[in-house]
C-alpha positions as CSV (number, residue, x, y, z in Angstrom):
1,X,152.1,101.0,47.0
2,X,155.4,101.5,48.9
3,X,156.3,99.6,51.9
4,X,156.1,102.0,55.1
5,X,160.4,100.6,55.6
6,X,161.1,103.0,52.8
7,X,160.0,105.9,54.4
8,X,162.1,107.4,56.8
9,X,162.1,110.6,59.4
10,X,161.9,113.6,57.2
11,X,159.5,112.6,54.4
12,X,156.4,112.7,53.1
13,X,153.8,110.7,52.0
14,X,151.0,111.9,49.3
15,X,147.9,110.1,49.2
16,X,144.8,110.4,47.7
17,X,141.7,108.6,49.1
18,X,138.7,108.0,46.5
19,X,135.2,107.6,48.4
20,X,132.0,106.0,46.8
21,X,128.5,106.0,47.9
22,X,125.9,103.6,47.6
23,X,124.4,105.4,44.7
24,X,127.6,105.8,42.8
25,X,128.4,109.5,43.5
26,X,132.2,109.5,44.6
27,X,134.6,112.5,45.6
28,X,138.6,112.3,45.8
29,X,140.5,113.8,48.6
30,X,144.4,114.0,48.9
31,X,146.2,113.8,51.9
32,X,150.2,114.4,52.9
33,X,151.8,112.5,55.8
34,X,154.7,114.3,57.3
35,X,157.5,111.9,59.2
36,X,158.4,114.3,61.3
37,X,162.7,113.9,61.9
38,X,163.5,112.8,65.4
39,X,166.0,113.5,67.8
40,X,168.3,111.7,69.5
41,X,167.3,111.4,72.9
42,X,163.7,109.7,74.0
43,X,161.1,112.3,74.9
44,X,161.0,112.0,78.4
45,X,157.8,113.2,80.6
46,X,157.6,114.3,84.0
47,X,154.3,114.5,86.4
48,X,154.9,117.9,88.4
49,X,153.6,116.8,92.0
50,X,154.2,118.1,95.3
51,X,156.4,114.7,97.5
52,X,154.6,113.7,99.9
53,X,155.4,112.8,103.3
54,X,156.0,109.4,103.1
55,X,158.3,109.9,100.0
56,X,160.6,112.3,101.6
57,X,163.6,110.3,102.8
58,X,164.4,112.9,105.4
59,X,161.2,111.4,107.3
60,X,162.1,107.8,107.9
61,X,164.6,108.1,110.5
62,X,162.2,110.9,113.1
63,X,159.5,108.7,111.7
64,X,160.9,105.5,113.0
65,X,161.7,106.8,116.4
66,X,158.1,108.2,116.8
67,X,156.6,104.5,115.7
68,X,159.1,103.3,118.3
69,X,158.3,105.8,120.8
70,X,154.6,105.0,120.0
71,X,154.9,101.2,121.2
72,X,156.8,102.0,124.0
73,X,154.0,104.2,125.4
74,X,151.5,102.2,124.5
75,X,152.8,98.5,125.9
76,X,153.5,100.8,129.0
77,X,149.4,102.2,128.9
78,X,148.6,97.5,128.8
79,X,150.8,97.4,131.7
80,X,149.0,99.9,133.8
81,X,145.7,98.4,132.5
82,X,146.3,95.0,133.7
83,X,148.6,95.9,136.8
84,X,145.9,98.2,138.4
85,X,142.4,98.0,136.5
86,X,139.3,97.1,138.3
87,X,138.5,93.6,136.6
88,X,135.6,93.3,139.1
89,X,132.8,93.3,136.3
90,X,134.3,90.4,134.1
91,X,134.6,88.1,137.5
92,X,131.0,89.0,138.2
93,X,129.8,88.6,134.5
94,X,131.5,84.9,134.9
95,X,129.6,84.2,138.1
96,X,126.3,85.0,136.1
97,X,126.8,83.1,133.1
């Protein structure tokens, strides 16, 4: 039996495989492994997919301003809440309880 360092890209390997059954009836079959030669460069692979938004760098800076924008109008909405909202029902509540 040869060691599998002997074989390099480009050769091939004959075998022959010998079967037995349990009531002594055998068959022979012969097999050929190919090394197939390889290249130089690493086989790459690549996943065709669509980007998506949050991968497209020309997002982040719109996108930053609109999350910024976002707060703004929103800590402005709590201001208007508490400056001029009708708290009425919570002081009554407390009277209750």
């Amino acid at each position: 039996m040869n060691s599998l360092l002997s074989f390099s890209s480009g050769t091939t390997l004959s075998l022959s495989a010998v079967v037995k059954d349990s009531e002594e009836l055998q068959d022979t079959a012969v097999m050929t492994v190919i090394i197939p030669e390889s290249t130089t460069a690493a086989p790459t692979t690549t996943t065709d997919r669509h980007v998506t938004f949050w991968m497209d760098t020309r997002n982040i800076p719109w996108d930053t301003v609109a999350a910024i924008l976002f707060t703004g109008l929103l800590l402005f909405c709590v201001y208007l809440i508490v400056r001029y909202g009708n708290f009425s029902f919570f002081r009554n509540c407390n009277k209750m309880g």
